[in-house]
C-alpha positions, 0 to 999 in steps of 0.5 A: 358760711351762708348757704345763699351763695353761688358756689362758682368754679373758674375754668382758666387761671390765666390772667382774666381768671385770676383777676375774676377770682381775686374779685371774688376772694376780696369779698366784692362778688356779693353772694358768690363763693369761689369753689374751685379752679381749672387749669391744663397749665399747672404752672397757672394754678400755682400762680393763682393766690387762693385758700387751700379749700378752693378745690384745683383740677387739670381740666374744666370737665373734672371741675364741672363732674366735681359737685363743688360748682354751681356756676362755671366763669369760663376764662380760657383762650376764647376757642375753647369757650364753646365746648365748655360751655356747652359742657356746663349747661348741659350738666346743668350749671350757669354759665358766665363766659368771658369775651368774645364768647366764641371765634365765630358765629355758628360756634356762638349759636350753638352755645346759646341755643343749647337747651337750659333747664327753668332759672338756669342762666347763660350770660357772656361778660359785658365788662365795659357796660358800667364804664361811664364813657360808653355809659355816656354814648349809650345815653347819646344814642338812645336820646337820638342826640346823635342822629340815626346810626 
């Protein structure tokens, strides 16, 4: 096992969830080493194809307390993202959160302006930004082609 990987824990195993962690199980997720997974739902963990070493837990408290995760990809229902993600800078993870990243404003500012420790890396999915189509219109925008927006 290379000892240079992130060991990531996927707190959701619904559909996102599952798609994020056959990525990473196919090999595609570079130096990322899937750890662990959490679901509230049993019946979403069994679905979930992944070897027996990848730990499962009922909640993404148990996961984040578990010591197998470096990093937390949070894919629940988006009302819950917050707290967990709060939850997982506090106890010092990364934290990857799927979109929207909160139901509204306040919710999403207290999730960035929880404090970090140096190098420890908050980020929302942006799953669309390597599209070649809005790759395209980002170009049109930035050139000034279009006009002022």
């Amino acid at each position: 096992m290379n000892t240079n990987c992130v060991r990531l824990g996927i707190i959701g195993t619904g559909v996102m969830g599952r798609a994020h962690a056959q990525t990473i199980l196919e090999g595609r997720g570079g130096r990322i080493r899937l750890t662990a997974v959490a679901d509230a739902h049993a019946e979403s963990l069994v679905k979930l194809d992944a070897p027996e070493d990848v730990a499962r837990f009922s909640s993404g408290a148990e996961l984040m307390d578990s010591g197998l995760v470096d990093a937390v990809l949070i894919a629940t229902p988006h009302f819950r993202h917050p707290d967990l993600a709060i939850e997982g800078l506090k106890r010092g993870l990364h934290v990857l959160v799927e979109k929207p990243i909160a139901v509204d404003a306040l919710a999403a500012r207290a999730m960035i302006d929880t404090p970090r420790r140096k190098g420890q890396v908050f980020a929302a999915m942006f799953n669309q930004r390597t599209d070649p189509r809005y790759q395209k219109l980002r170009s049109l925008i930035q050139s000034g082609e279009l006009g002022p927006i």
